[in-house]
C-alpha positions in Angstrom: -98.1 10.8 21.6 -97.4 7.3 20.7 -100.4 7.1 18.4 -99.4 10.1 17.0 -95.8 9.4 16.2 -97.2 5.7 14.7 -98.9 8.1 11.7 -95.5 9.9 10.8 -94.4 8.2 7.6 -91.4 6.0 7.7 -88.4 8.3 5.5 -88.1 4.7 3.8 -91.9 5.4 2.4 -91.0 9.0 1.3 -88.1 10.6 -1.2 -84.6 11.0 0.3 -83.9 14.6 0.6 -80.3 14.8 0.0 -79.0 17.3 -1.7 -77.2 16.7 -5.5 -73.7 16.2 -5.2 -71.9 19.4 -6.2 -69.4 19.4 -9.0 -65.7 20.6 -7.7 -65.7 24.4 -8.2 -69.5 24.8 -8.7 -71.8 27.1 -6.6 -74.5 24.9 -4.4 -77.8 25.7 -5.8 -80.1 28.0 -3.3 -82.4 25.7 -3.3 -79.5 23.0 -1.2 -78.8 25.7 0.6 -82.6 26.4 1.9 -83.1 23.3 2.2 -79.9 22.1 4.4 -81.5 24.8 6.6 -84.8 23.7 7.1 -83.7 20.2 8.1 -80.8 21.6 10.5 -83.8 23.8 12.2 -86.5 20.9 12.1 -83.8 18.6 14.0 -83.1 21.1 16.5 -87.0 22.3 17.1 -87.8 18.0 16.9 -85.0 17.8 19.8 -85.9 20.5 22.3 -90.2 20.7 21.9 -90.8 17.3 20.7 -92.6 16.0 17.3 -96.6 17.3 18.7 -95.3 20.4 20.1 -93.1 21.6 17.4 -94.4 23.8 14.9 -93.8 24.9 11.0 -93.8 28.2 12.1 -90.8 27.9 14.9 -88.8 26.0 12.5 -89.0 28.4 9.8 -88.1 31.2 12.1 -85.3 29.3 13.4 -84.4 28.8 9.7 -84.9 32.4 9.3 -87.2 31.6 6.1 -90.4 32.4 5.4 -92.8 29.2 6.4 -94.5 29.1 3.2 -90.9 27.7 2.1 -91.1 24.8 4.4 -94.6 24.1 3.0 -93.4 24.1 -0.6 -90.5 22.0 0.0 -92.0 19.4 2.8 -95.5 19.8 2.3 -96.2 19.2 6.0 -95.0 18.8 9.7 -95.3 14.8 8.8 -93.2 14.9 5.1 -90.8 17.7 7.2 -90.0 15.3 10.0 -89.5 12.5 7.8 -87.0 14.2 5.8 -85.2 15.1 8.9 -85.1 11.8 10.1 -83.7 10.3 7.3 -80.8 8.1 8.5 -78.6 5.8 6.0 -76.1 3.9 8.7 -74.5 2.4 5.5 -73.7 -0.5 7.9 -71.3 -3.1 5.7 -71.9 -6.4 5.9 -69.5 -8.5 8.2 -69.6 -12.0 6.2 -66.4 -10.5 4.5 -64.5 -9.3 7.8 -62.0 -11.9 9.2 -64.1 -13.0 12.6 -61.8 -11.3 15.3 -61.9 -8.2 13.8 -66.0 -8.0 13.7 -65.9 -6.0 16.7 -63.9 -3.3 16.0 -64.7 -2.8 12.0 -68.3 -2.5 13.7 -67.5 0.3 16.2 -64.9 2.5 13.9 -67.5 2.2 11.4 -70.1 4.3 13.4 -67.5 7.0 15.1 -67.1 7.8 11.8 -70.6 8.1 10.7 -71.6 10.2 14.0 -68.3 12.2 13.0 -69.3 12.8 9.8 -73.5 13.1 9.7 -74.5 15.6 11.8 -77.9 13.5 11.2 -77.8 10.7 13.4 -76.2 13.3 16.4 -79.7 15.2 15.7 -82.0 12.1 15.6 -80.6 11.0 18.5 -81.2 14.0 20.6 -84.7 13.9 19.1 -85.1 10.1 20.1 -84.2 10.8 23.5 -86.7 13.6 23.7 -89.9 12.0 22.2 -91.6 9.3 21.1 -91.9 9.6 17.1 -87.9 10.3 17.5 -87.4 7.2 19.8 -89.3 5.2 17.7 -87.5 6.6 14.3 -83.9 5.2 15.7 -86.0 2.0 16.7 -87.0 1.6 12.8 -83.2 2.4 11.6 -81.5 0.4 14.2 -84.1 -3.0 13.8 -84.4 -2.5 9.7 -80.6 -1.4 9.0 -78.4 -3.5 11.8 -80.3 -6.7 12.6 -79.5 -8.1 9.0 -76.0 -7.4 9.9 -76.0 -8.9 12.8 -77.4 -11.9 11.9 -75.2 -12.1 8.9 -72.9 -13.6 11.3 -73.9 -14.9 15.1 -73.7 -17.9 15.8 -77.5 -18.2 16.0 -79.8 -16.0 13.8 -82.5 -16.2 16.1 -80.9 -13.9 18.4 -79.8 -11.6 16.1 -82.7 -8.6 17.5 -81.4 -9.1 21.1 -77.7 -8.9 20.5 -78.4 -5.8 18.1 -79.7 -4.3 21.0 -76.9 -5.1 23.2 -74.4 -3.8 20.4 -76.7 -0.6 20.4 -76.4 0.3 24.3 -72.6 0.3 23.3 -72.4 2.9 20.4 -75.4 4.5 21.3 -74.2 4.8 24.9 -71.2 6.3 23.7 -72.7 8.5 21.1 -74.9 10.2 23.8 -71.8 10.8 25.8 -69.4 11.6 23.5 -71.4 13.7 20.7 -74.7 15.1 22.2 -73.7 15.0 26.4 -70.1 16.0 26.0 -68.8 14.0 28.8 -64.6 15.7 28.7 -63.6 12.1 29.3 -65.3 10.6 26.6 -64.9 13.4 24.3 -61.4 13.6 24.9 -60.7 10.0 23.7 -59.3 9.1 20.9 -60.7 7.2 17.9 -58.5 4.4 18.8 -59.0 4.7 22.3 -62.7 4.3 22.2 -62.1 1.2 19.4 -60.1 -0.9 22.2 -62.4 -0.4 25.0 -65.4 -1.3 22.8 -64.7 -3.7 20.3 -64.2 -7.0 23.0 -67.8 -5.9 24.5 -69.2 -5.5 21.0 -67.6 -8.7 19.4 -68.5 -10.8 22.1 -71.9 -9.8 21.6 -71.9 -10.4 17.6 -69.7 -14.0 17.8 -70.0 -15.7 21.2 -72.3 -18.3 21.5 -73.3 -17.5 25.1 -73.0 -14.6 27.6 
């Protein structure tokens, strides 16, 4: 499978397929609409058969659209799941952020991106599933937060291995909290779930040793 998933395009090589933003009052064109439900059913098909077992056919169903649809819009299984997978993480840069509050503008930042983008709740249930997934969150994580992160530690060089560490934290409580369902960490509040991660997370951005 691994070989496989290394011959899915990277979404960074192919279009973004996000849908035009739609003027206050205006109808979304059919076209959004079938196209919002392709990439809802490819998540969801990605998540529970995996990228080789998953098939243009099942997705359409689940889509309840004719397959020749996916085909015309995504060309194949490969362009489809690169579209899904899509993830901006819009990550800001820190430089800016006084130094004590790294930590916590880091975590509030991402409870409100897996709050708001049902996207990154898909891919991660599709990276926990299979490889081309698993490797897809690799890509965003290593290409989208370890400029971030070594924006501002105190030594550059260990910016990949403390954006790991800062990813078992929200990722940990992503799984939990948006794809597991754990009551208790569901349950928490925003703020709640800012204090009890932002010490572990800032240590990991600005102290100079464990």
């Amino acid at each position: 499978m691994a070989d496989r998933a290394a011959s899915v395009p990277s979404p960074d090589a192919v279009a973004a397929d996000r849908a035009p933003t739609v003027a206050s009052g205006a109808r979304p064109r059919r076209s959004d609409a079938t196209r919002a439900a392709i990439l809802a059913a490819a998540r969801e098909r990605f998540a529970a058969d995996g990228y080789e077992r998953a098939t243009i056919r099942a997705i359409a169903r689940d889509a309840g659209i004719d397959p020749s649809m996916v085909m015309r819009y995504y060309g194949n299984k490969e362009g489809l799941f690169a579209a899904a997978s899509a993830i901006d993480l819009r990550a800001e840069q820190l430089e800016a952020v006084p130094r004590e509050e790294m930590g916590a503008r880091l975590v509030r930042h991402f409870l409100e991106r897996w709050e708001h983008d049902e996207t990154l709740t898909g891919m991660l249930r599709v990276g926990v599933t299979n490889e081309a997934g698993a490797e897809r969150m690799r890509e965003v994580f290593r290409d989208q937060m370890g400029p971030v992160i070594a924006g501002v530690c105190p030594a550059p060089e260990e910016a990949p291995k403390r954006a790991a560490l800062i990813a078992s934290q929200i990722l940990g409580m992503a799984l939990c909290r948006y794809v597991l369902h754990l009551p208790p960490a569901v349950d928490l509040e925003r703020d709640e779930v800012v204090a009890w991660l932002a010490p572990t997370v800032q240590r990991y951005l600005a102290d100079a040793h464990p």
